[in-house]
N, CA, C and O atoms as a DFTB+ gen file, in Angstrom:
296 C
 N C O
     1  1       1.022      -7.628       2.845
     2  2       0.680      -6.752       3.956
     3  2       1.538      -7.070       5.181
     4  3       2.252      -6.258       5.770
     5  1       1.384      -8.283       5.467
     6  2       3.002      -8.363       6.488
     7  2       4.339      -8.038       6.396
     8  3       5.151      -7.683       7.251
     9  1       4.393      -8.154       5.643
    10  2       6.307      -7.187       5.538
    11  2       6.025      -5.869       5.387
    12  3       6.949      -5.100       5.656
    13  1       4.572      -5.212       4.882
    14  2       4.751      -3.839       5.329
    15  2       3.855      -2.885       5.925
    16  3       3.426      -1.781       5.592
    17  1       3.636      -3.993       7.346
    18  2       2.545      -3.673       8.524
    19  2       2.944      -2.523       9.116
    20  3       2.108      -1.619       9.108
    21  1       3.936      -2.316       9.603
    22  2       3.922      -0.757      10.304
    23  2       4.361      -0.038       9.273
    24  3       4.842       0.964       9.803
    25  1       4.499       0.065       7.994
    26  2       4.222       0.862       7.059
    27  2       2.956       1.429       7.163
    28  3       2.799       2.612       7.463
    29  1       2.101       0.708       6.949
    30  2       0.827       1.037       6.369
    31  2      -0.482       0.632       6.869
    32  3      -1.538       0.285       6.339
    33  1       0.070       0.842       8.456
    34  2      -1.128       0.118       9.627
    35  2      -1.844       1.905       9.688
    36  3      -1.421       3.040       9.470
    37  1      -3.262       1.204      10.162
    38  2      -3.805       2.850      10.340
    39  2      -3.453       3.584      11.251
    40  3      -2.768       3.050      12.123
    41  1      -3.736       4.873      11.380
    42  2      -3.314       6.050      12.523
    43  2      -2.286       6.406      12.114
    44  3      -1.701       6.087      11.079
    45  1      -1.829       7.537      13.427
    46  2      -1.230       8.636      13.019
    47  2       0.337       8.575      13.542
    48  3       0.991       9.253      14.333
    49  1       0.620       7.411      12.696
    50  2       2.058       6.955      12.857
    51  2       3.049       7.463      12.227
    52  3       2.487       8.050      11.302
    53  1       4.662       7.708      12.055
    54  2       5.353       7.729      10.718
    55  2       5.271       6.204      10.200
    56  3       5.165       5.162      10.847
    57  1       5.358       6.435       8.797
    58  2       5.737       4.820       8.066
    59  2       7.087       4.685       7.930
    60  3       7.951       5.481       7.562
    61  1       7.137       3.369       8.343
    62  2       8.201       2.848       8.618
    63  2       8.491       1.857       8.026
    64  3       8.366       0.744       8.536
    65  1       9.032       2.093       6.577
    66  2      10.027       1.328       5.492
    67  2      10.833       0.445       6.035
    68  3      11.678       0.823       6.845
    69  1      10.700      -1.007       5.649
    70  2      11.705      -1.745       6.190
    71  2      12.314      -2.118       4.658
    72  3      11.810      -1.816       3.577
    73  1      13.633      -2.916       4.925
    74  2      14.475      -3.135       3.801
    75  2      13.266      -4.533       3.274
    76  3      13.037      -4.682       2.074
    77  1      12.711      -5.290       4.145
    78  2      11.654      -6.935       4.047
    79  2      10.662      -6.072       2.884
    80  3      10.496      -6.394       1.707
    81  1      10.149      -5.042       3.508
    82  2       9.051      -4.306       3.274
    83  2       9.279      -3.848       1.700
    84  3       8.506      -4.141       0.788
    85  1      10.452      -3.097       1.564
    86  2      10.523      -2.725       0.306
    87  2      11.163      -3.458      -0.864
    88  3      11.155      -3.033      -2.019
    89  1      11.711      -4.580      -0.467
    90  2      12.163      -5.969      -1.475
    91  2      10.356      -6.334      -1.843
    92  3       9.669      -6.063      -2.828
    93  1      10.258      -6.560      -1.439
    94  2       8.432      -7.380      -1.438
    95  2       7.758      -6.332      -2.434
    96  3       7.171      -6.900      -3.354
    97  1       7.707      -5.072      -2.469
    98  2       6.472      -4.290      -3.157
    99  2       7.745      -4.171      -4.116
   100  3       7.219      -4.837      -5.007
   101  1       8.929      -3.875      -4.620
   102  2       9.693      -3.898      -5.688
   103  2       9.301      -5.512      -6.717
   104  3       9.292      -5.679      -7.937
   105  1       8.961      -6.670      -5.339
   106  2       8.877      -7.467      -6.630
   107  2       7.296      -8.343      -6.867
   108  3       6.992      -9.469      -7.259
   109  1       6.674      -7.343      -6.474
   110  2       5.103      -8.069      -6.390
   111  2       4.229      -7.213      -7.249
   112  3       4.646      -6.097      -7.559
   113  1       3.322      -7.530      -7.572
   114  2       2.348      -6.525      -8.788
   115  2       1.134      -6.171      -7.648
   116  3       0.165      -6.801      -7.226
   117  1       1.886      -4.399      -7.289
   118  2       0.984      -4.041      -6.243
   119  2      -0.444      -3.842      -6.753
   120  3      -1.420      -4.147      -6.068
   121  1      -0.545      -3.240      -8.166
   122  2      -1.625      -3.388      -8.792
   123  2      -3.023      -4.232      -8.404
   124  3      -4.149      -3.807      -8.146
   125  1      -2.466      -5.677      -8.470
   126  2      -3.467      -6.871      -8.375
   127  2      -3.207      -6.659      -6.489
   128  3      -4.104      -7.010      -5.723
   129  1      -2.309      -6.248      -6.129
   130  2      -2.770      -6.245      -4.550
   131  2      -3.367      -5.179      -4.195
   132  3      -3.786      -5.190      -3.037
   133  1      -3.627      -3.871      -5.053
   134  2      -4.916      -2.963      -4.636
   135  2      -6.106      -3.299      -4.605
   136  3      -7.044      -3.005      -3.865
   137  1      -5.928      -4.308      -5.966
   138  2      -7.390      -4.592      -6.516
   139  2      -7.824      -5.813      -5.257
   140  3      -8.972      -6.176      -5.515
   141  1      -7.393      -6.410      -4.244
   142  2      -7.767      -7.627      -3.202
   143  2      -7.788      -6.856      -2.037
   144  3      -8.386      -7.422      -1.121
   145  1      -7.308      -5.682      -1.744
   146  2      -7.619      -5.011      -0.260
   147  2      -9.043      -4.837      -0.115
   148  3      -9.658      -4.191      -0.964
   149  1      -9.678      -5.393       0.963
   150  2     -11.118      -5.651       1.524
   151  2     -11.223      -5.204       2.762
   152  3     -10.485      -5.503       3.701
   153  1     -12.593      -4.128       2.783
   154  2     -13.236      -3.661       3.828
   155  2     -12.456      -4.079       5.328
   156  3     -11.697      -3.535       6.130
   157  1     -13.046      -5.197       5.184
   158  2     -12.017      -5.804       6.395
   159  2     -10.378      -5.505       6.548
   160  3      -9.877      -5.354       7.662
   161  1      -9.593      -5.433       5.312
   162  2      -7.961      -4.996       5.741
   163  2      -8.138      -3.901       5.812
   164  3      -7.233      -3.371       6.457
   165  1      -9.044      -3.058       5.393
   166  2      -9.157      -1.355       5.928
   167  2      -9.316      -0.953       7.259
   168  3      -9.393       0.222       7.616
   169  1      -9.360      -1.858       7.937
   170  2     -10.045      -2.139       9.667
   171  2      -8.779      -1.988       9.717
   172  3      -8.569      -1.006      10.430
   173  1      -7.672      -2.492       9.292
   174  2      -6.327      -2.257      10.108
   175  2      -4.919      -1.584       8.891
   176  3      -3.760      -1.340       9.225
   177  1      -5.319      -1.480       7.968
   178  2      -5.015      -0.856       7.024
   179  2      -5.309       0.264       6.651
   180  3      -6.397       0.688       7.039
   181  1      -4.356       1.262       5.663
   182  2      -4.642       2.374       5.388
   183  2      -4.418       2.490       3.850
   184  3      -3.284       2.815       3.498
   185  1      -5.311       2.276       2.938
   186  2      -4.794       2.201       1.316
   187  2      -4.037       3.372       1.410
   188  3      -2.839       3.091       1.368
   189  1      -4.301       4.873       1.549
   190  2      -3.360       5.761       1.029
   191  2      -2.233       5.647       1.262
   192  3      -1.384       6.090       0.488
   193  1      -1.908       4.986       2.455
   194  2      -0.359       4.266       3.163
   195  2       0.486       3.648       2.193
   196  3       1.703       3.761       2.046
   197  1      -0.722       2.677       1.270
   198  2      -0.102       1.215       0.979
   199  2      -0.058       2.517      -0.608
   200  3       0.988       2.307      -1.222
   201  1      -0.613       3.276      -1.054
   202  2      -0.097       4.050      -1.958
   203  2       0.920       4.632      -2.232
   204  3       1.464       4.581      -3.335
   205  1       1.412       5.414      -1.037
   206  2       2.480       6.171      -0.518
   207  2       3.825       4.706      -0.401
   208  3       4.308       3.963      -1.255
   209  1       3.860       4.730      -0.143
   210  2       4.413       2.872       0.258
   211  2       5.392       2.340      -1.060
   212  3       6.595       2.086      -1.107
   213  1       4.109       2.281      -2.303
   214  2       4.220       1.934      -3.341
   215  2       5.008       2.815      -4.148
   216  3       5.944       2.483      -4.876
   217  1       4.460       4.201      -3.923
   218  2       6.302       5.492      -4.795
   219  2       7.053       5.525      -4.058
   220  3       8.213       5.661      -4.448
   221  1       6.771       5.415      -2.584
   222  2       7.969       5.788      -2.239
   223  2       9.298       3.992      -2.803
   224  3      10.427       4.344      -3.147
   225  1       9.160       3.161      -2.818
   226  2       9.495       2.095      -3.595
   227  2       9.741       2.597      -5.152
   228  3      10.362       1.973      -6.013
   229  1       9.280       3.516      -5.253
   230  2       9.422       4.049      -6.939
   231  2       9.140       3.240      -8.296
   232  3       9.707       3.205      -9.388
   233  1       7.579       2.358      -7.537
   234  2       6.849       1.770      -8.664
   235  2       5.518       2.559      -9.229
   236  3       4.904       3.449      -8.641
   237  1       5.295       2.120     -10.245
   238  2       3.776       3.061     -10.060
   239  2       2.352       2.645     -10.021
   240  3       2.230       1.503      -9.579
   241  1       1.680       2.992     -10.218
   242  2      -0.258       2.290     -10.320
   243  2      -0.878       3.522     -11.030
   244  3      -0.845       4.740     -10.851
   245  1      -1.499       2.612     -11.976
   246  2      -2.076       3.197     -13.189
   247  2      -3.026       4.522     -12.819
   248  3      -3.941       4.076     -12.126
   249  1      -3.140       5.492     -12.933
   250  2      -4.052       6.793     -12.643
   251  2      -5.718       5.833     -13.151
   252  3      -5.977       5.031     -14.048
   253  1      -6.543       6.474     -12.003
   254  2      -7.682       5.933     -11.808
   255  2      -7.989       4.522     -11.275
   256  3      -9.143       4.117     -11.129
   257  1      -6.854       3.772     -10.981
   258  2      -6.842       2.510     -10.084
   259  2      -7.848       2.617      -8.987
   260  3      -8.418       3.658      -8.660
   261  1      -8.010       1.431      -8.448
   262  2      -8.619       1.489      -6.942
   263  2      -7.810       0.314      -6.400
   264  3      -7.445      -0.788      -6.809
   265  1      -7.668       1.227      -5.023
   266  2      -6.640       0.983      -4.126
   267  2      -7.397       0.979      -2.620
   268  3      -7.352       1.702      -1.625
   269  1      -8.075      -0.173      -2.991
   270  2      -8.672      -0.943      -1.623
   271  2     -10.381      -0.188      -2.085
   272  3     -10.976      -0.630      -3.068
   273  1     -10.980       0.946      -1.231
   274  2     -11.792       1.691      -1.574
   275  2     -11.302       3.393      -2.089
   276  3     -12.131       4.294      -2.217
   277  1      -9.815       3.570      -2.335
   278  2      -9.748       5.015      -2.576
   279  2      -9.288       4.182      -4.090
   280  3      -9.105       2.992      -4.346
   281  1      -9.172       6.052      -5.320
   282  2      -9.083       5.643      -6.131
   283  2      -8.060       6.822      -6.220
   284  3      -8.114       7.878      -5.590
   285  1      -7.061       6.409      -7.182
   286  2      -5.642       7.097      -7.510
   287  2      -5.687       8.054      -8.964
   288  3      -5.293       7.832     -10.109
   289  1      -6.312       9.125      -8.368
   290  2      -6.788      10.334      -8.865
   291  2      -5.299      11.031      -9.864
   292  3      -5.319      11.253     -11.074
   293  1      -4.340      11.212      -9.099
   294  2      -2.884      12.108      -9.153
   295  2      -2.457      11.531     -10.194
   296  3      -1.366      11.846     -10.670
């Protein structure tokens, strides 16, 4: 979540891809980091962010995942 904080901080920001940001979710299993986002990182977090985040990186997460409290329907 720190390398891709103003990515995927809440409100009505653009996200803002950093090169830190997108080395990190290319080599981490965002998967197991949907499954640890807690109530509390939703306070300053936005899962659909950290979704968006994750293709736009051009990895994927399994259809029907949960991704903090949303679930990845598409």
């Amino acid at each position: 979540m720190e390398k891709c904080e103003k990515a995927i901080q809440k409100g009505d920001h653009p996200i803002i891809m950093t090169d830190a940001c997108e080395y990190k979710v290319k080599n981490t299993d965002m998967t197991c980091v949907c499954h640890i986002i807690t109530a509390e990182d939703e306070e300053a977090i936005d899962p659909i962010k950290v979704i968006y985040v994750v293709y736009a990186c051009k990895k994927q997460l399994p259809k029907g995942e949960k991704c903090g409290s949303k679930y990845l329907i598409t």
